[in-house]
TIMAR-479213 format. One record per residue (C-alpha): residue number from 1; y negated, x negated, z; residue in one letter. Coordinates in Angstrom, 2 decimals. Layout:
<nodes>
<node seq="NUM" y="Y" x="X" z="Z" type="A"/>
...
</nodes>
This chain:
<nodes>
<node seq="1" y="0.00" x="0.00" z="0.00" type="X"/>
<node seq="2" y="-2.57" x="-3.29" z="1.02" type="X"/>
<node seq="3" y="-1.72" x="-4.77" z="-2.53" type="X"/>
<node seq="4" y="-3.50" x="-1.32" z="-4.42" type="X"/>
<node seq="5" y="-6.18" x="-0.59" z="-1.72" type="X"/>
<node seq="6" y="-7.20" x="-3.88" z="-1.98" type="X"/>
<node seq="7" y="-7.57" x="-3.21" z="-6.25" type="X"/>
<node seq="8" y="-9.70" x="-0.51" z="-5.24" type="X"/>
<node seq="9" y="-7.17" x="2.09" z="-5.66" type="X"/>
<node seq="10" y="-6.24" x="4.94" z="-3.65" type="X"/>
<node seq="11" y="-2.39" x="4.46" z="-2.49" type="X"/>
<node seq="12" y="-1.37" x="7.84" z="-2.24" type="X"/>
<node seq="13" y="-2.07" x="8.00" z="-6.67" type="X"/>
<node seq="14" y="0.66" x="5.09" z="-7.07" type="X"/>
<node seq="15" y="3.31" x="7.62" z="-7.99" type="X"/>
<node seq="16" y="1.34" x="9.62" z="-10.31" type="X"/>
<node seq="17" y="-0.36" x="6.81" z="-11.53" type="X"/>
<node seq="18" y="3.60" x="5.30" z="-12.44" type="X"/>
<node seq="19" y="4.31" x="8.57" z="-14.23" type="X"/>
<node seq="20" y="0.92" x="8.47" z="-16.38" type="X"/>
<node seq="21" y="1.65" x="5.05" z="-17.40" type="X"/>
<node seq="22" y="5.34" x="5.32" z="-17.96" type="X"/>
<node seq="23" y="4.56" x="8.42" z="-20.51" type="X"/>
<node seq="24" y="1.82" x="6.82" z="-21.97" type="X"/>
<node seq="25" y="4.15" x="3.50" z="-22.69" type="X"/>
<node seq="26" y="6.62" x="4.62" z="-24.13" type="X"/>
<node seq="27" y="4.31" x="6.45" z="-26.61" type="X"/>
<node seq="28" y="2.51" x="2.83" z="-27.08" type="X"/>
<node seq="29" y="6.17" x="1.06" z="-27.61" type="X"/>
<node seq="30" y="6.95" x="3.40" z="-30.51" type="X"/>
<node seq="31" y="4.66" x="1.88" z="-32.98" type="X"/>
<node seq="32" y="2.25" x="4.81" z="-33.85" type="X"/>
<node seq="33" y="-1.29" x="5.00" z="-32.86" type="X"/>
<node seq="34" y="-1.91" x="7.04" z="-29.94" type="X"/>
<node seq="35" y="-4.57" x="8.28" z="-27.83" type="X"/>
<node seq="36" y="-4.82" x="9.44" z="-23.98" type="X"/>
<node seq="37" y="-7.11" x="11.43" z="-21.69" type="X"/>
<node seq="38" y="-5.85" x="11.69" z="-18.37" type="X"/>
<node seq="39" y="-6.78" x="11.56" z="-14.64" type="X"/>
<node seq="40" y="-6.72" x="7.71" z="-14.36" type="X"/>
<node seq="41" y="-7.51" x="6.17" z="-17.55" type="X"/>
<node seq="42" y="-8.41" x="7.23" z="-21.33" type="X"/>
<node seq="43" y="-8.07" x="5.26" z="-24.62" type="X"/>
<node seq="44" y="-8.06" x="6.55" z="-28.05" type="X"/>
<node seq="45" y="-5.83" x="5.41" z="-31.39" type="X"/>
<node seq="46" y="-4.18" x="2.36" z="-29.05" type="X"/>
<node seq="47" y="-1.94" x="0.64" z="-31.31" type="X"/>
<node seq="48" y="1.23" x="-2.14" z="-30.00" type="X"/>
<node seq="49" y="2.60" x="-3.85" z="-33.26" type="X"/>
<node seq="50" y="5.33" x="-4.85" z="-33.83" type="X"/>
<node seq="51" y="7.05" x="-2.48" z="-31.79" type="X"/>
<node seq="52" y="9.60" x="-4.16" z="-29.70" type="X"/>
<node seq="53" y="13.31" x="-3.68" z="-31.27" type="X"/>
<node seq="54" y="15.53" x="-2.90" z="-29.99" type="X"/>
<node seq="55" y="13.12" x="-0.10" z="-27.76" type="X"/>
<node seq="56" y="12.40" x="-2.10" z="-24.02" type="X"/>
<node seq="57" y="14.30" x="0.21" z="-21.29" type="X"/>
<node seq="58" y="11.98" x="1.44" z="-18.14" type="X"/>
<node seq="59" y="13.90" x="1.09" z="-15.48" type="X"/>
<node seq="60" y="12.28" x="3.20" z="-12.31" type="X"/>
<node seq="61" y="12.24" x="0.87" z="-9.08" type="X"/>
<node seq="62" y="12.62" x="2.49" z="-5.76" type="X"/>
<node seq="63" y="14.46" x="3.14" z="-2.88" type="X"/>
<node seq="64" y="13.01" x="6.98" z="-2.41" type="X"/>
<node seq="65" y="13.65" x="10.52" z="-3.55" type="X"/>
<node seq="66" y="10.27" x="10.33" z="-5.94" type="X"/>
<node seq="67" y="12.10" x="7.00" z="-7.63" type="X"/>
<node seq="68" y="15.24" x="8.88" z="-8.61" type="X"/>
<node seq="69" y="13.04" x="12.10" z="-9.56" type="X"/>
<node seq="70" y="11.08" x="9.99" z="-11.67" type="X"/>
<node seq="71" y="13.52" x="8.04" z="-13.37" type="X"/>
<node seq="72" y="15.89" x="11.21" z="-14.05" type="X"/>
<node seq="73" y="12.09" x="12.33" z="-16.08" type="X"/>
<node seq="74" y="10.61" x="9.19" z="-17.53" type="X"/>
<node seq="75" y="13.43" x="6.55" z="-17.19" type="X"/>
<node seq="76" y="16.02" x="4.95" z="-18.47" type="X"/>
<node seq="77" y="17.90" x="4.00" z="-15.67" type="X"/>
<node seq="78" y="17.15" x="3.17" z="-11.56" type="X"/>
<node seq="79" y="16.61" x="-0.44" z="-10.80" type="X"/>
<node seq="80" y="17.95" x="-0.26" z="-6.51" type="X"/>
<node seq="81" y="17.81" x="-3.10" z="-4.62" type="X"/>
<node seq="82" y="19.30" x="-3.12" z="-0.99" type="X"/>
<node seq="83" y="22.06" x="-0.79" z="-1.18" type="X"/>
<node seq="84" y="25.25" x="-0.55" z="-1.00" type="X"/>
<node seq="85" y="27.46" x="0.20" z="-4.31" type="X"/>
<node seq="86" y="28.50" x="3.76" z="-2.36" type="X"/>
<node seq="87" y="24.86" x="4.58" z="-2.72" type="X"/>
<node seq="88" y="24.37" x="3.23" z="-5.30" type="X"/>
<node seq="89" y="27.17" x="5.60" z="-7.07" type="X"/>
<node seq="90" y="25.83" x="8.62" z="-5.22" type="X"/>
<node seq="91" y="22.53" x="7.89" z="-6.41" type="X"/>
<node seq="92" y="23.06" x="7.01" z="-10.07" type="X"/>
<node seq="93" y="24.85" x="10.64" z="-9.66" type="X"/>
<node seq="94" y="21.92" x="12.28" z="-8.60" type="X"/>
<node seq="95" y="19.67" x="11.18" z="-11.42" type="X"/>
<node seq="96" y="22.11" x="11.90" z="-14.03" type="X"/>
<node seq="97" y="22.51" x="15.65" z="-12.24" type="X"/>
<node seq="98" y="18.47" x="15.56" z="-12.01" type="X"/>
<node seq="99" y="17.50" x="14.76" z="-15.75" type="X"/>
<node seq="100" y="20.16" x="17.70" z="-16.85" type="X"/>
<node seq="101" y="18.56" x="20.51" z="-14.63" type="X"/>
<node seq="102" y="15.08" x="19.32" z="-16.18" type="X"/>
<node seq="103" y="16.70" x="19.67" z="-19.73" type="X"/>
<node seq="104" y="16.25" x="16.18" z="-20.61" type="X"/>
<node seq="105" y="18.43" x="14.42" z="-23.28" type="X"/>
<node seq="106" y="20.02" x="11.28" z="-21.17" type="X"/>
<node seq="107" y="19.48" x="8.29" z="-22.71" type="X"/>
<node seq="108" y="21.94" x="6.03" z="-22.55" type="X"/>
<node seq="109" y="21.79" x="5.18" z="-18.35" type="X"/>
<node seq="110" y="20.73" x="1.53" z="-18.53" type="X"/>
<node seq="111" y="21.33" x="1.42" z="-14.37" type="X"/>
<node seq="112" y="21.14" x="-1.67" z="-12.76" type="X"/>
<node seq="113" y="20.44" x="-3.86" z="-9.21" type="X"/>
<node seq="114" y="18.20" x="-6.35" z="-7.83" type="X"/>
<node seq="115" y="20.05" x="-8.76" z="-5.81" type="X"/>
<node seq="116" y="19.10" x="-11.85" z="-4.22" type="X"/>
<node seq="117" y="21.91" x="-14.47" z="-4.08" type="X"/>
<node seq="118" y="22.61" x="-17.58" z="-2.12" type="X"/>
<node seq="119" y="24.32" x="-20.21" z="-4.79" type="X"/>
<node seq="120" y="26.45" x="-22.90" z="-2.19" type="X"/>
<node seq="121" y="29.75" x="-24.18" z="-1.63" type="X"/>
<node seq="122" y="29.14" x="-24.34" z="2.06" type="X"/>
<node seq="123" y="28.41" x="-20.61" z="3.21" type="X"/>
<node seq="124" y="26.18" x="-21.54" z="5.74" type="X"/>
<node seq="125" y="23.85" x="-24.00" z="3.96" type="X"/>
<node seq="126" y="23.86" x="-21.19" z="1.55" type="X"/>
<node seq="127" y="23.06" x="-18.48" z="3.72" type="X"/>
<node seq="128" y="20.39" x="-20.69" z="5.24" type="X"/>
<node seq="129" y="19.01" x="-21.44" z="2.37" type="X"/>
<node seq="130" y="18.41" x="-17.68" z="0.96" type="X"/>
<node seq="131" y="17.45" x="-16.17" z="4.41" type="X"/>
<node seq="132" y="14.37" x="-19.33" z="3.75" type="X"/>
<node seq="133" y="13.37" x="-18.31" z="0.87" type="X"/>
<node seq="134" y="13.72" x="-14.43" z="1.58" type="X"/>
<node seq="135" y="12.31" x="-14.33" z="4.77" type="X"/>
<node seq="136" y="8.96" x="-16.09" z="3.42" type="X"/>
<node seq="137" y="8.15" x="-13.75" z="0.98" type="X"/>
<node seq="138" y="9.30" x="-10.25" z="2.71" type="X"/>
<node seq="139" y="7.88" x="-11.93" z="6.09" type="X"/>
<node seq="140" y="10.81" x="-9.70" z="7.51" type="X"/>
<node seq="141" y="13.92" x="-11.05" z="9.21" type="X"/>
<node seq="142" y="16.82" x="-11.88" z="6.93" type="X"/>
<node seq="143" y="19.61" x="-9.91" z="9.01" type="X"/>
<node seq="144" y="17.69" x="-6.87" z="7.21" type="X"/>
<node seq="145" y="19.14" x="-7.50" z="4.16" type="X"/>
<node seq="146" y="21.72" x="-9.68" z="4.75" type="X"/>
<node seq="147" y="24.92" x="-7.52" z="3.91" type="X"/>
<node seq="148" y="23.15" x="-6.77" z="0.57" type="X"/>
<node seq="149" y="22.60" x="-10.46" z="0.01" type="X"/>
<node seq="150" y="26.20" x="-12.55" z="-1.12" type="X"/>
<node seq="151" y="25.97" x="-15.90" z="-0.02" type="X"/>
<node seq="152" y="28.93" x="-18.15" z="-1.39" type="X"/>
<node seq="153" y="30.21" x="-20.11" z="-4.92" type="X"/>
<node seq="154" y="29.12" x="-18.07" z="-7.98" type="X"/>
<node seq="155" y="32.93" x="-16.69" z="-7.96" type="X"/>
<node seq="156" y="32.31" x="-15.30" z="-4.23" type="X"/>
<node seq="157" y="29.07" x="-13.39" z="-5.71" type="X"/>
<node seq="158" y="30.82" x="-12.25" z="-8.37" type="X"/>
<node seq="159" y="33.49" x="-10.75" z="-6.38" type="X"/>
<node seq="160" y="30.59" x="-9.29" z="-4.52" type="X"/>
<node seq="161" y="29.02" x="-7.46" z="-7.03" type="X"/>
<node seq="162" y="32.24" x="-6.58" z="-9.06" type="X"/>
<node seq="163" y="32.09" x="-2.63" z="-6.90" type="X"/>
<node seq="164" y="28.98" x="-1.98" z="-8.15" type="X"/>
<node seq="165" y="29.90" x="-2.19" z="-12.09" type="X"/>
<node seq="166" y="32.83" x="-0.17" z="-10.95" type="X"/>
<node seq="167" y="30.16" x="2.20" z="-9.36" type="X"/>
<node seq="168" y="28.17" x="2.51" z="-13.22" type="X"/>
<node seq="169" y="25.71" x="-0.47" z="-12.75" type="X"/>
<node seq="170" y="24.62" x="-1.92" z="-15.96" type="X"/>
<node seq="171" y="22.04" x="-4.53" z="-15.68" type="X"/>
<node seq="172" y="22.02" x="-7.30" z="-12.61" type="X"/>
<node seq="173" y="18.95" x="-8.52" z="-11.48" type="X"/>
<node seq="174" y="19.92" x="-11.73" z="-9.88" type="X"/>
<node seq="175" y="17.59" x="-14.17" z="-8.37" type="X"/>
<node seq="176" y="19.61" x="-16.98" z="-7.36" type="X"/>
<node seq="177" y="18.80" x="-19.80" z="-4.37" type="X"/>
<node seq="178" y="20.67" x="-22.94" z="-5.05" type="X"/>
<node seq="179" y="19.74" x="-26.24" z="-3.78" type="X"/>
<node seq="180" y="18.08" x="-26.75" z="-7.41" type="X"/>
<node seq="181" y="16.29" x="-25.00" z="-10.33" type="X"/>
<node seq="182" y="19.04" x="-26.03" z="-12.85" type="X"/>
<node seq="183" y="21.83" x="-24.71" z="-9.97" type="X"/>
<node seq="184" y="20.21" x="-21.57" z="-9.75" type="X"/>
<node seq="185" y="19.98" x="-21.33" z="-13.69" type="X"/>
<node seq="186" y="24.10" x="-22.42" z="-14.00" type="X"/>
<node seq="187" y="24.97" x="-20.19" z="-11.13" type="X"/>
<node seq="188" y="23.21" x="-17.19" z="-12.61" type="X"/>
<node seq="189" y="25.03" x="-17.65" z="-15.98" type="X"/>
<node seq="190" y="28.42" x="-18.35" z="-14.23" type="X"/>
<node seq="191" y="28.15" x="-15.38" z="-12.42" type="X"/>
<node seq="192" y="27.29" x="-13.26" z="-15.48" type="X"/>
<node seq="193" y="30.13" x="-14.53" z="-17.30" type="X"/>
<node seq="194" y="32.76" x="-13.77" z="-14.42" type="X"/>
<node seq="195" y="31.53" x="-10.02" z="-13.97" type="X"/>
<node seq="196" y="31.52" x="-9.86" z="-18.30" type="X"/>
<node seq="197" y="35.38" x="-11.26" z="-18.04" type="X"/>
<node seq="198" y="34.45" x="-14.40" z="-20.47" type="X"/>
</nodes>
């Protein structure tokens, strides 16, 4: 709420302000001139060229009821972070149940999870490691999101995640810790290949 207040925005828009600029993108992203009028912003014959192919997906952040309501209207698929792939199931559900009572052609779910990972052979350097790194930017204490955060060899994170493509997640997220830039790069793709079965 600090971070748009302090841009001179009122917080309590954000949401509508998400769903005027989702609607308005993917207009934009098609190609074809178009114009706006709305409640936060205006613009008239706005042009993007070339238009980005294949078409980007908008995947709706968020953790609340308004995140899966909006993404079941304007997305194409829920981006969760911090839960567990039971939840995440239930609420991949829910927006699939929630675009078909608004009438809305599905799109092809593009689902997917933010996940932070700790990348070492030595669990507890590894855990160390990512509660660092997480803890300074959340300023929150690790054990909060530890049991949502795999700490291990890029096999054990793997393993990890495995339930959650089993629960319809189609996109990972991962931002790896590793005692290096190029470790976190090689874990990342290691871990991609073992949940793609190559």
């Amino acid at each position: 709420r600090h971070e748009i207040e302090v841009c001179g925005v009122d917080p309590r828009t954000r949401g509508a302000r998400t769903d005027a600029c989702l609607g308005v993108l993917r207009e934009l992203l098609a190609g074809k001139p178009t114009s706006h009028h709305g409640r936060f912003f205006e613009f008239e014959d706005a042009l993007v060229l070339p238009p980005p192919d294949p078409p980007v997906p908008f995947l709706v952040g968020g953790r609340s009821q308004a995140a899966l309501h909006r993404t079941a209207r304007l997305g194409d698929g829920w981006l969760a972070a911090w839960v567990s792939p039971t939840r995440f199931a239930a609420a991949t559900r829910e927006i699939e149940s929630l675009a078909a009572e608004e009438g809305r052609r599905a799109p092809q779910w593009e689902h997917g999870l933010q996940v932070w990972v700790g990348v070492d052979e030595d669990r507890e350097r590894g855990r160390a490691r990512l509660a660092k790194g997480m803890e300074s930017l959340y300023r929150t204490p690790f054990e909060r999101f530890e049991r949502y955060s795999p700490v291990g060899t890029p096999a054990d994170v793997a393993d990890f995640l495995a339930p959650y493509v089993e629960a319809g997640c189609r996109r990972f997220n991962v931002m790896p810790v590793a005692e290096s830039p190029e470790r976190e790069v090689e874990a990342a793709a290691e871990i991609r290949e073992r949940l793609l079965g190559t």
